[in-house]
Jmol script that loads the backbone (N, CA, C; Angstrom):
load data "model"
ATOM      1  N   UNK A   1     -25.617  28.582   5.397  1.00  0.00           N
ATOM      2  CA  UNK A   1     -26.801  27.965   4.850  1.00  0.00           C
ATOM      3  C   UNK A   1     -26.703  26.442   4.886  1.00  0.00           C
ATOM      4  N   UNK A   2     -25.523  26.025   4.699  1.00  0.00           N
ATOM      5  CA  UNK A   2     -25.218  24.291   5.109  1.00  0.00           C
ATOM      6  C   UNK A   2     -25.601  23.867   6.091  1.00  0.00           C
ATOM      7  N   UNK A   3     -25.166  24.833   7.105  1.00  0.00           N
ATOM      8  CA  UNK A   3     -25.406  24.558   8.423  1.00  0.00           C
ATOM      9  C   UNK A   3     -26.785  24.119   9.112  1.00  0.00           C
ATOM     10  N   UNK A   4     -27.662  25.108   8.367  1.00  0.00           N
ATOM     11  CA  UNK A   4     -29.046  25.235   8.760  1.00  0.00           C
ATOM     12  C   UNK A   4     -29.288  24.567   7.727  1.00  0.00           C
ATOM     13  N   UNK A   5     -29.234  23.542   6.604  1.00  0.00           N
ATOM     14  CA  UNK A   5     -29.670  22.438   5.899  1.00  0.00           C
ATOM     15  C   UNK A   5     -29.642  21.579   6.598  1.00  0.00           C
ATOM     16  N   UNK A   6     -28.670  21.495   7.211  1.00  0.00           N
ATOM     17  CA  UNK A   6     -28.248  20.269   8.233  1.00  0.00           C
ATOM     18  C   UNK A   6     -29.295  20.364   8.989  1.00  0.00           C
ATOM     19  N   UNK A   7     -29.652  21.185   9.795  1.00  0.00           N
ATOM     20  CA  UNK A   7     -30.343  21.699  11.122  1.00  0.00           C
ATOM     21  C   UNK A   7     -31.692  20.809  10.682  1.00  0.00           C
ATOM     22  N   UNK A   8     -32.022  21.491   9.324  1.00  0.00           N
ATOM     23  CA  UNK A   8     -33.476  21.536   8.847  1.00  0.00           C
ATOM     24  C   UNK A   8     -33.613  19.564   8.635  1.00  0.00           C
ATOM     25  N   UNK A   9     -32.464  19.129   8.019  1.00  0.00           N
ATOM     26  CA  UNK A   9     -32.736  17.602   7.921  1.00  0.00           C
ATOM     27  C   UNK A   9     -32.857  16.754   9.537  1.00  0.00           C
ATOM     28  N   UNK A  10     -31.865  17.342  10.152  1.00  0.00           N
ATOM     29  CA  UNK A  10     -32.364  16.633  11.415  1.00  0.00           C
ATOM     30  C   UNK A  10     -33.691  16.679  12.115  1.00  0.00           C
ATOM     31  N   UNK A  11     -34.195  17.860  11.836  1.00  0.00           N
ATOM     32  CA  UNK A  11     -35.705  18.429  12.485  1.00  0.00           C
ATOM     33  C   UNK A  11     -36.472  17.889  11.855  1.00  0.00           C
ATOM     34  N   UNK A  12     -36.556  17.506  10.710  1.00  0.00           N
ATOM     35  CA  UNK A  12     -37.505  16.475   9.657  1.00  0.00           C
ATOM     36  C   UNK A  12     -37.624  15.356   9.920  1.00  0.00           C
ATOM     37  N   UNK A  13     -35.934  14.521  10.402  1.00  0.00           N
ATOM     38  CA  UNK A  13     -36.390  13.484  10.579  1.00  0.00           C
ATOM     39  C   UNK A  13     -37.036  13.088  12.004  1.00  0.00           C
ATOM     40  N   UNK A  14     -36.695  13.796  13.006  1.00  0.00           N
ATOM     41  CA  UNK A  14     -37.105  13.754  13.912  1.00  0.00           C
ATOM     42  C   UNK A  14     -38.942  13.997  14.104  1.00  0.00           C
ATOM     43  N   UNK A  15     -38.832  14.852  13.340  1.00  0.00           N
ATOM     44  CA  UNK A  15     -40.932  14.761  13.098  1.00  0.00           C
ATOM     45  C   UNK A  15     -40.989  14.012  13.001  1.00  0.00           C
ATOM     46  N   UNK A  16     -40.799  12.914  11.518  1.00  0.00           N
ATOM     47  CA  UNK A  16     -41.136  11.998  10.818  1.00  0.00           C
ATOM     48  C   UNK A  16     -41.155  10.415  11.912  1.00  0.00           C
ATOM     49  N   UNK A  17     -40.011  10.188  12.690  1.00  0.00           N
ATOM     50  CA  UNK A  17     -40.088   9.389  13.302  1.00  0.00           C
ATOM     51  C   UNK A  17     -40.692   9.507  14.624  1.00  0.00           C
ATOM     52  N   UNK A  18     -41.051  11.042  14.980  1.00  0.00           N
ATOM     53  CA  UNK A  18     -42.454  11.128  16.447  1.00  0.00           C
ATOM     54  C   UNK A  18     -43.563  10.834  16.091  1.00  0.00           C
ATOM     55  N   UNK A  19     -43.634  10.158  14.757  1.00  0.00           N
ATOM     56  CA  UNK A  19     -45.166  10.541  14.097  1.00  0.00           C
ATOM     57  C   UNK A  19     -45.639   9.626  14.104  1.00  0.00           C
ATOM     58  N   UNK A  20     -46.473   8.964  13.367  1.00  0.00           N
ATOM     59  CA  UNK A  20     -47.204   7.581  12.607  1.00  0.00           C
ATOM     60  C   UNK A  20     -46.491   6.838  11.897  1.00  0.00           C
ATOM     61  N   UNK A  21     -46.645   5.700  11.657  1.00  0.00           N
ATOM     62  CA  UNK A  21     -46.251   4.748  11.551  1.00  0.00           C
ATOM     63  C   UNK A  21     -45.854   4.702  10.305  1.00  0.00           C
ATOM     64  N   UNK A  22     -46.640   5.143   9.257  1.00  0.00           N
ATOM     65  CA  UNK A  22     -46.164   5.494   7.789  1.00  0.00           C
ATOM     66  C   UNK A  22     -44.700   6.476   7.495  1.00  0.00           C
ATOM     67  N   UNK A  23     -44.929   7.518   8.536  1.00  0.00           N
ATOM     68  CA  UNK A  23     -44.039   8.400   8.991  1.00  0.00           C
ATOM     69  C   UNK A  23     -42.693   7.884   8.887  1.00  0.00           C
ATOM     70  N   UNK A  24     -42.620   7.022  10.073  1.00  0.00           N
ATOM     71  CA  UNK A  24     -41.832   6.155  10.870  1.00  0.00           C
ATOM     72  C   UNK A  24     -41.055   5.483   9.126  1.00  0.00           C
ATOM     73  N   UNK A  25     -41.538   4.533   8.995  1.00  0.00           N
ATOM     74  CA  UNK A  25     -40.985   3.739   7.667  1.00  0.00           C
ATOM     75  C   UNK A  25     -40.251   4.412   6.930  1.00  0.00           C
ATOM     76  N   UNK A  26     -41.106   6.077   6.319  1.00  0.00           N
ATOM     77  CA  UNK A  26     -40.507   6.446   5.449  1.00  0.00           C
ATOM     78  C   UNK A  26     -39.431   7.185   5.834  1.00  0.00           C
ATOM     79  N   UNK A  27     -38.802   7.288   6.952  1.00  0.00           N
ATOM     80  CA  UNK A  27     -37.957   7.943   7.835  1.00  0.00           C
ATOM     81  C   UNK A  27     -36.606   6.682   7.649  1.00  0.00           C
ATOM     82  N   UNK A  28     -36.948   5.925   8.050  1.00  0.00           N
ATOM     83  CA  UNK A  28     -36.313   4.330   8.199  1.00  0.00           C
ATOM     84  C   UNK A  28     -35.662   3.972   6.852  1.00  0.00           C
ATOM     85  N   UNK A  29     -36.024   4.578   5.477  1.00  0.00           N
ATOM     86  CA  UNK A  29     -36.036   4.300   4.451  1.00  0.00           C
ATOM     87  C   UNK A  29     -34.784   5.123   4.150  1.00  0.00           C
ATOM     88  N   UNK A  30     -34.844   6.050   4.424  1.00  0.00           N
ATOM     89  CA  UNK A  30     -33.242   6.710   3.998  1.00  0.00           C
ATOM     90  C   UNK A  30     -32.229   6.784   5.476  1.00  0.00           C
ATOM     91  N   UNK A  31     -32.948   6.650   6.444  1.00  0.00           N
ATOM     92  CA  UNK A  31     -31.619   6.130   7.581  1.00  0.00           C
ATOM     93  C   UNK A  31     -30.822   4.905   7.642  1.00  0.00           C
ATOM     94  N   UNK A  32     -31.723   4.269   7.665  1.00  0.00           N
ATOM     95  CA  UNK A  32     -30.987   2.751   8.056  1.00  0.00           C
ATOM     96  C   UNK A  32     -31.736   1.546   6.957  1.00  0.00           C
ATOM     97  N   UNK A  33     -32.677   1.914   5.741  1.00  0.00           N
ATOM     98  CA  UNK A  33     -33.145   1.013   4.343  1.00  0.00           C
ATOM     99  C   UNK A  33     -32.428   1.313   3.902  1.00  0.00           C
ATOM    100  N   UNK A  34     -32.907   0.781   2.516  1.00  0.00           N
ATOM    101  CA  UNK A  34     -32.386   0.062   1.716  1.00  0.00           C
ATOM    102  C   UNK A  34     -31.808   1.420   0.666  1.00  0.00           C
ATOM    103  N   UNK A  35     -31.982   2.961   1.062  1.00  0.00           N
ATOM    104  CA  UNK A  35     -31.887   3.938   0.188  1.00  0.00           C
ATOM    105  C   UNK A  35     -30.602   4.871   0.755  1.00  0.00           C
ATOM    106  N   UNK A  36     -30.768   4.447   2.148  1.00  0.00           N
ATOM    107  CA  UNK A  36     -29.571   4.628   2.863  1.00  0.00           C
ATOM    108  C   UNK A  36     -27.933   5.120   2.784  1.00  0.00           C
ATOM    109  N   UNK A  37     -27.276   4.136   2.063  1.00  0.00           N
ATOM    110  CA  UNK A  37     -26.062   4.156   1.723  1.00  0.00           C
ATOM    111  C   UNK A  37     -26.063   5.279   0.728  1.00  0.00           C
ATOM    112  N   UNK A  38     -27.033   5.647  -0.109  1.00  0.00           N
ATOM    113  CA  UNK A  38     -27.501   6.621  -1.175  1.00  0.00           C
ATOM    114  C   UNK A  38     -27.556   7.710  -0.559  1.00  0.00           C
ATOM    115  N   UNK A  39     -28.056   8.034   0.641  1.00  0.00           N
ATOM    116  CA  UNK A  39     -28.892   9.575   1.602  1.00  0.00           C
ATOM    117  C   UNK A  39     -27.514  10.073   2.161  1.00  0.00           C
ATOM    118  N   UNK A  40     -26.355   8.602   3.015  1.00  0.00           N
ATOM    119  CA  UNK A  40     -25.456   9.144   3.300  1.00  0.00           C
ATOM    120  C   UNK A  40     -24.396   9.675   2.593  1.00  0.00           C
ATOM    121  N   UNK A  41     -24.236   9.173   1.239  1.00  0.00           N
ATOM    122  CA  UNK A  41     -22.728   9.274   0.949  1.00  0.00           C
ATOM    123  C   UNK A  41     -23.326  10.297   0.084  1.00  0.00           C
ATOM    124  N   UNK A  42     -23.816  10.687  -0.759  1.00  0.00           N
ATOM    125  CA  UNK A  42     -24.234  11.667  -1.789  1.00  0.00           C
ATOM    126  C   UNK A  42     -24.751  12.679  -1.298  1.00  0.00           C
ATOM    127  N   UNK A  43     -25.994  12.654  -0.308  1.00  0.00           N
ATOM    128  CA  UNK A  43     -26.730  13.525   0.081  1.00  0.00           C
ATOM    129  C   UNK A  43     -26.135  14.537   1.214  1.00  0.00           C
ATOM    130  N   UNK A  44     -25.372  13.914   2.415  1.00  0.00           N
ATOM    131  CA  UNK A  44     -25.210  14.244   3.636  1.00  0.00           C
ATOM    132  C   UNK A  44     -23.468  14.621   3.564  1.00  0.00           C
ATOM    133  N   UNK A  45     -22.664  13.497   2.745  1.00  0.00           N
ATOM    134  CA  UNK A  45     -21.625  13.115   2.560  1.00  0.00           C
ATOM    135  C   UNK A  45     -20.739  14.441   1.735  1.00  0.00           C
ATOM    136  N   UNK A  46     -21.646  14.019   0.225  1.00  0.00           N
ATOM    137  CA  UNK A  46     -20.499  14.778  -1.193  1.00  0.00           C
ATOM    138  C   UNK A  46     -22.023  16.185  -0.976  1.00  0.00           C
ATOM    139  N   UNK A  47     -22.998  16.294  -0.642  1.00  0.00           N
ATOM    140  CA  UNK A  47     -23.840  17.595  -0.853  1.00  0.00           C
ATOM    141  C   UNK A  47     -23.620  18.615   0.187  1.00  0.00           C
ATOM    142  N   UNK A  48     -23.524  18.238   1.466  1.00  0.00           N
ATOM    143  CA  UNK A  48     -23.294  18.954   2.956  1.00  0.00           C
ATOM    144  C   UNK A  48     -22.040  18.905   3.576  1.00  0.00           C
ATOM    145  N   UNK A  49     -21.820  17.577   3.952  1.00  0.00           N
ATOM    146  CA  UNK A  49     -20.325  17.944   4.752  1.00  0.00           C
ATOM    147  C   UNK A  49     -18.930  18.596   3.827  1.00  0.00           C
ATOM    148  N   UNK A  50     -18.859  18.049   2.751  1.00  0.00           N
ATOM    149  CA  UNK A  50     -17.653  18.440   2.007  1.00  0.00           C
ATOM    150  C   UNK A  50     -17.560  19.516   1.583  1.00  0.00           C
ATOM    151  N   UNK A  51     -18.898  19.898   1.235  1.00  0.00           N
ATOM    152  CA  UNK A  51     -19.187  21.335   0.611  1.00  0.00           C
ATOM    153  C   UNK A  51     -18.655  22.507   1.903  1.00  0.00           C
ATOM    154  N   UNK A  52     -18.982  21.806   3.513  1.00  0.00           N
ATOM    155  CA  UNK A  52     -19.110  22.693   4.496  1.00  0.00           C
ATOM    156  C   UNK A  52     -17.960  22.635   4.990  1.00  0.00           C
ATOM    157  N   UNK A  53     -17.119  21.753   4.506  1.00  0.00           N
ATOM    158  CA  UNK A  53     -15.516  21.728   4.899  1.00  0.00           C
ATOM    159  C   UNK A  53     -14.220  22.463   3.794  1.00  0.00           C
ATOM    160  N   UNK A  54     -15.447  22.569   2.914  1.00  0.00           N
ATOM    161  CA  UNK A  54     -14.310  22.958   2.100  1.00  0.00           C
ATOM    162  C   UNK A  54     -14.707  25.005   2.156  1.00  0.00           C
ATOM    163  N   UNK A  55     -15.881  25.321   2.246  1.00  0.00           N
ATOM    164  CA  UNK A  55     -16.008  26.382   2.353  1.00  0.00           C
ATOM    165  C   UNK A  55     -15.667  27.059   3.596  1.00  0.00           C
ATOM    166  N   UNK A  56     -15.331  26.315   5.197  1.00  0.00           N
ATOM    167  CA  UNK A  56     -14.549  26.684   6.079  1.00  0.00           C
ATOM    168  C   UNK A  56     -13.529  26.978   5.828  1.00  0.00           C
ATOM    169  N   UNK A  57     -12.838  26.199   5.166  1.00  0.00           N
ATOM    170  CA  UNK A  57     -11.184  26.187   4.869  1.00  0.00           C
ATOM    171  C   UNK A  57     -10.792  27.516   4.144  1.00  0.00           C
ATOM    172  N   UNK A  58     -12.131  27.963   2.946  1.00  0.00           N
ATOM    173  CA  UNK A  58     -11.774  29.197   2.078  1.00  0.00           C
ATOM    174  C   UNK A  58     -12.156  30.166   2.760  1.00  0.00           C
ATOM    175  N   UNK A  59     -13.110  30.399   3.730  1.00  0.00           N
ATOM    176  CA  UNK A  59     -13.245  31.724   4.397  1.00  0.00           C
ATOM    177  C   UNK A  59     -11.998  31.515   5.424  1.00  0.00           C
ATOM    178  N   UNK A  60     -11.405  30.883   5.645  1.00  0.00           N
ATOM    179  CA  UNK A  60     -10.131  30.878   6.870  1.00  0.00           C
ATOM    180  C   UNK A  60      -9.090  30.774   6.378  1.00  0.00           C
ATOM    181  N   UNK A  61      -9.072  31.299   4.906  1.00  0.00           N
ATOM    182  CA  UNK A  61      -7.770  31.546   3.990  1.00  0.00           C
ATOM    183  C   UNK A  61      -7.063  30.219   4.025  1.00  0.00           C
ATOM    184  N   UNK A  62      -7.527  29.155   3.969  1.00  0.00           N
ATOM    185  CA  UNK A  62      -6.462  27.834   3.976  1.00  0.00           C
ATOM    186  C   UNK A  62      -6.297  27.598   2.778  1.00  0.00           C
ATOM    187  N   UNK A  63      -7.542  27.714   1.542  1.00  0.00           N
ATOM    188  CA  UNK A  63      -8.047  27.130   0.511  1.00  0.00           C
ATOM    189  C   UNK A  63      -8.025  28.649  -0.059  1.00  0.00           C
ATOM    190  N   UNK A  64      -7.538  28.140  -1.472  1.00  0.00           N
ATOM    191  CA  UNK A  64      -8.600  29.631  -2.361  1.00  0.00           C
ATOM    192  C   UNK A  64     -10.495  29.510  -2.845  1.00  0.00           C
ATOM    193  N   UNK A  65     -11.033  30.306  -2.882  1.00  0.00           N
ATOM    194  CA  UNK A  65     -12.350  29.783  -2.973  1.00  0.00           C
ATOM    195  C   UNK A  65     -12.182  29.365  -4.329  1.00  0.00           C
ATOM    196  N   UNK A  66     -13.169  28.089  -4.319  1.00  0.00           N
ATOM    197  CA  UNK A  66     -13.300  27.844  -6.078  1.00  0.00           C
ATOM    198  C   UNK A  66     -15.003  26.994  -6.456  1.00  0.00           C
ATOM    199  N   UNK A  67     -15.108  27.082  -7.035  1.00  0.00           N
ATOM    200  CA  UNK A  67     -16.405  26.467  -7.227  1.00  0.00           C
ATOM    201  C   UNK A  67     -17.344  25.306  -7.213  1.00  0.00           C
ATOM    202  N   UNK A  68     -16.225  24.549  -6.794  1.00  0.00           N
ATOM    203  CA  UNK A  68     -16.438  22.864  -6.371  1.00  0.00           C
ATOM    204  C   UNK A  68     -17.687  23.099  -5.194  1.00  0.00           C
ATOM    205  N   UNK A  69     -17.605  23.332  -3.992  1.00  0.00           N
ATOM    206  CA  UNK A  69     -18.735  23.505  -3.202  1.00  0.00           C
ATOM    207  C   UNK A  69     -20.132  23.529  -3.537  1.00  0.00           C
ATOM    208  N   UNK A  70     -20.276  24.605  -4.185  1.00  0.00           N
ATOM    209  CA  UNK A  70     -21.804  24.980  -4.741  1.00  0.00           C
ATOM    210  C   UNK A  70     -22.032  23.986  -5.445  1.00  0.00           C
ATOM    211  N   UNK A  71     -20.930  23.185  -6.350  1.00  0.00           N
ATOM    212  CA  UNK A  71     -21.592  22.688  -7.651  1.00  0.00           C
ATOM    213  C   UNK A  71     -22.103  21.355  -6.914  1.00  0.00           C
ATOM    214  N   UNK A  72     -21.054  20.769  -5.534  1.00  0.00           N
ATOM    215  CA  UNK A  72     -21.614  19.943  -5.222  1.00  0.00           C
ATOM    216  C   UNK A  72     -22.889  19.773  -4.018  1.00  0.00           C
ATOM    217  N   UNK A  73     -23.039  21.217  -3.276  1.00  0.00           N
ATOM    218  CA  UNK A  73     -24.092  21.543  -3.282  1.00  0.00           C
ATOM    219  C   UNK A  73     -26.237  20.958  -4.131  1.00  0.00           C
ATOM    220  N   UNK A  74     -25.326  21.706  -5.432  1.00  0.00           N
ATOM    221  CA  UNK A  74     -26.074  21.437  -6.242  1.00  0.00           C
ATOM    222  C   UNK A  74     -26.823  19.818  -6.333  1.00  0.00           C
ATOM    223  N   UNK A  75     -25.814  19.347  -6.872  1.00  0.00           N
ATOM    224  CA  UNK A  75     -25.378  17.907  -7.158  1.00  0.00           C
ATOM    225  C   UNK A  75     -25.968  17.250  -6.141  1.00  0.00           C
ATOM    226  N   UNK A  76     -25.805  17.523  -5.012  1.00  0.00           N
ATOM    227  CA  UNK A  76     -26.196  16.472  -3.824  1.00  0.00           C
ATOM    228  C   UNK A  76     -27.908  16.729  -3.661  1.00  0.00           C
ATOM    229  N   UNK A  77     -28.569  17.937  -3.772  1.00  0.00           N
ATOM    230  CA  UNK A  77     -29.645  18.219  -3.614  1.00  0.00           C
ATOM    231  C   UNK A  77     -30.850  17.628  -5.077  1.00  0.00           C
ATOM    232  N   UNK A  78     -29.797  17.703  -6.244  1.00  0.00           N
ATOM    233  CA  UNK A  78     -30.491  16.901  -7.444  1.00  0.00           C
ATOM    234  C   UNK A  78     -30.707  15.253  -6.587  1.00  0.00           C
ATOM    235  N   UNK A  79     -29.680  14.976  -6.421  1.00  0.00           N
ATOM    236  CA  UNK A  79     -29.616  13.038  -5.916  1.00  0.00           C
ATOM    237  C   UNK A  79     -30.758  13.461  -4.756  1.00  0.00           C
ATOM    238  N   UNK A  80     -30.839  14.503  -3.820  1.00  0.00           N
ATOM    239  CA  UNK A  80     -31.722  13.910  -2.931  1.00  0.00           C
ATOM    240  C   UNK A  80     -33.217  13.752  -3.581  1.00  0.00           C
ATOM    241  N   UNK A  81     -33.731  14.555  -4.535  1.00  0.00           N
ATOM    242  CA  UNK A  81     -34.808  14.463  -5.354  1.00  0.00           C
ATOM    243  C   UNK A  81     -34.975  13.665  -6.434  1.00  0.00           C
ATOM    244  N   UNK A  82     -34.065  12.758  -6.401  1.00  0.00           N
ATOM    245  CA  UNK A  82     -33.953  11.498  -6.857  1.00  0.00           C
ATOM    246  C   UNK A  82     -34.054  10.119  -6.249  1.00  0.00           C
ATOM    247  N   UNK A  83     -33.692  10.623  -4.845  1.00  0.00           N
ATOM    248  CA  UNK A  83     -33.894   9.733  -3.563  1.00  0.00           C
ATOM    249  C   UNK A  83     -35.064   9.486  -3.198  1.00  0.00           C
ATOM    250  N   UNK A  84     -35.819  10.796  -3.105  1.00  0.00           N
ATOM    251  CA  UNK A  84     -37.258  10.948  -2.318  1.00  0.00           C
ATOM    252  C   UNK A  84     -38.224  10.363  -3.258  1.00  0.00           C
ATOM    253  N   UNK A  85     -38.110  10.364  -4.638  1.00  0.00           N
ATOM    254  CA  UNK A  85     -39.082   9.722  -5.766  1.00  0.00           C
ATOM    255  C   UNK A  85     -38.917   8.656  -5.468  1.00  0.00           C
ATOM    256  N   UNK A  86     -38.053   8.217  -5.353  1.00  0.00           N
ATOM    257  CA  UNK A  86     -36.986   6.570  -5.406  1.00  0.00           C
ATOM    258  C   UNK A  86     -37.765   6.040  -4.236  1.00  0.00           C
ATOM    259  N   UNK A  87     -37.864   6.270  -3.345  1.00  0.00           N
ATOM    260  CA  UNK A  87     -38.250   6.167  -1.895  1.00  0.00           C
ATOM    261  C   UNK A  87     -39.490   5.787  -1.809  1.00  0.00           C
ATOM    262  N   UNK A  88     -40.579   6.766  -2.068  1.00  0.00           N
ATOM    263  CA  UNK A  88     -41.522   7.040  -2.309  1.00  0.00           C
ATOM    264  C   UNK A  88     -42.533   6.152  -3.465  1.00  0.00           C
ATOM    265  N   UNK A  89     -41.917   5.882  -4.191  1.00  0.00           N
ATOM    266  CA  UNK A  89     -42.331   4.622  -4.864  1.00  0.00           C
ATOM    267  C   UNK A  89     -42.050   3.344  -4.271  1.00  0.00           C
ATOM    268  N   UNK A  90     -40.920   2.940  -4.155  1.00  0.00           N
ATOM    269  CA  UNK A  90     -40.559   2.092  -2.773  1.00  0.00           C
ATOM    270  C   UNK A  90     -41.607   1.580  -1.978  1.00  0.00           C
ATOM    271  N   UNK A  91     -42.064   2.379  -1.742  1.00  0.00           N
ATOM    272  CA  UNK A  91     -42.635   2.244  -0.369  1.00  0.00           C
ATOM    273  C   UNK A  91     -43.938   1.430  -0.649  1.00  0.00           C
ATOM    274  N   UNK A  92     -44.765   1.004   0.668  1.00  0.00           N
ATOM    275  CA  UNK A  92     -45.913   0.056   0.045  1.00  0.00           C
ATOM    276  C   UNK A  92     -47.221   0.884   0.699  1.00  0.00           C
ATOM    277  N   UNK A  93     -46.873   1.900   1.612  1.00  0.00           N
ATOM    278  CA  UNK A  93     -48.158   2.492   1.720  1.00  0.00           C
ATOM    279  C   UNK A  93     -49.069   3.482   0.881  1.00  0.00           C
ATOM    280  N   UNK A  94     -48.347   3.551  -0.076  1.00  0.00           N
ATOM    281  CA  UNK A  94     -49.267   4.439  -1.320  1.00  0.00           C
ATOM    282  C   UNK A  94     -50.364   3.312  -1.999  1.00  0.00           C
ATOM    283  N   UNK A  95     -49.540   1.947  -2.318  1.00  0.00           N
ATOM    284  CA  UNK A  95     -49.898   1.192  -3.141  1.00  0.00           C
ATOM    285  C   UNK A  95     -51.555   0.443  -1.989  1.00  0.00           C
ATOM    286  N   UNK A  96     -51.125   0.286  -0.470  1.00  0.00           N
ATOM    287  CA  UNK A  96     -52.006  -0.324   0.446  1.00  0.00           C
ATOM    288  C   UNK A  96     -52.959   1.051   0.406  1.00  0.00           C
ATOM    289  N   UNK A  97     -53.300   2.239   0.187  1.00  0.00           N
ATOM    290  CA  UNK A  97     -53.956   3.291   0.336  1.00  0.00           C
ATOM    291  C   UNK A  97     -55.180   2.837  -0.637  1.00  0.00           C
ATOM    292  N   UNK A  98     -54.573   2.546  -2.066  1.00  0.00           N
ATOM    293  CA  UNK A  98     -55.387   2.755  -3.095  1.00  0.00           C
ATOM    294  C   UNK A  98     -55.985   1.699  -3.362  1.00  0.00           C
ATOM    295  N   UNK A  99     -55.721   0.064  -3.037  1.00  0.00           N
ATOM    296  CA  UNK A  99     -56.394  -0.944  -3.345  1.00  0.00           C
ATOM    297  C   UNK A  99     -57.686  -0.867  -3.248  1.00  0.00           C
TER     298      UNK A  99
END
end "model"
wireframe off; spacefill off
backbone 0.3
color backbone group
């Protein structure tokens, strides 16, 4: 299921940046803005890769399973919905919509 989280974030962003220009920004905003360092290390970092390295290791008997994964699972998917609000306010095309 990590795996295909992964899958699913790359396919998102890749819409997002074939798209419009609003698209584009808000794509820009957690790759390479200012929210960035936040998307990688928490979101991609401590929510997906570690979780997906450490649950390799326990199905291949290296590791005993233990519950760290899921929780940071968890954990990383709270921060990303903390990101996307974060972001999303951020941003100036809501505010240029409504003037």
């Amino acid at each position: 299921f990590i795996t295909v989280e992964l899958f699913i974030f790359v396919m998102m962003f890749l819409g997002l940046l074939s798209s419009a220009k609003p698209h584009i920004e808000a794509a820009q905003l957690l790759l390479t803005g200012p929210y960035a360092p936040a998307f990688w290390v928490f979101v991609i970092g401590l929510g997906l890769i570690i979780p997906l390295i450490i649950q390799l290791l326990a199905v291949n008997h290296k590791i005993k399973h233990t519950p760290i994964a899921p929780i940071l699972v968890i954990i990383g998917g709270l921060i990303l919905r903390f990101i996307i609000v974060e972001a999303g306010q951020y941003s100036h095309w809501f505010n240029a919509h409504f003037k």
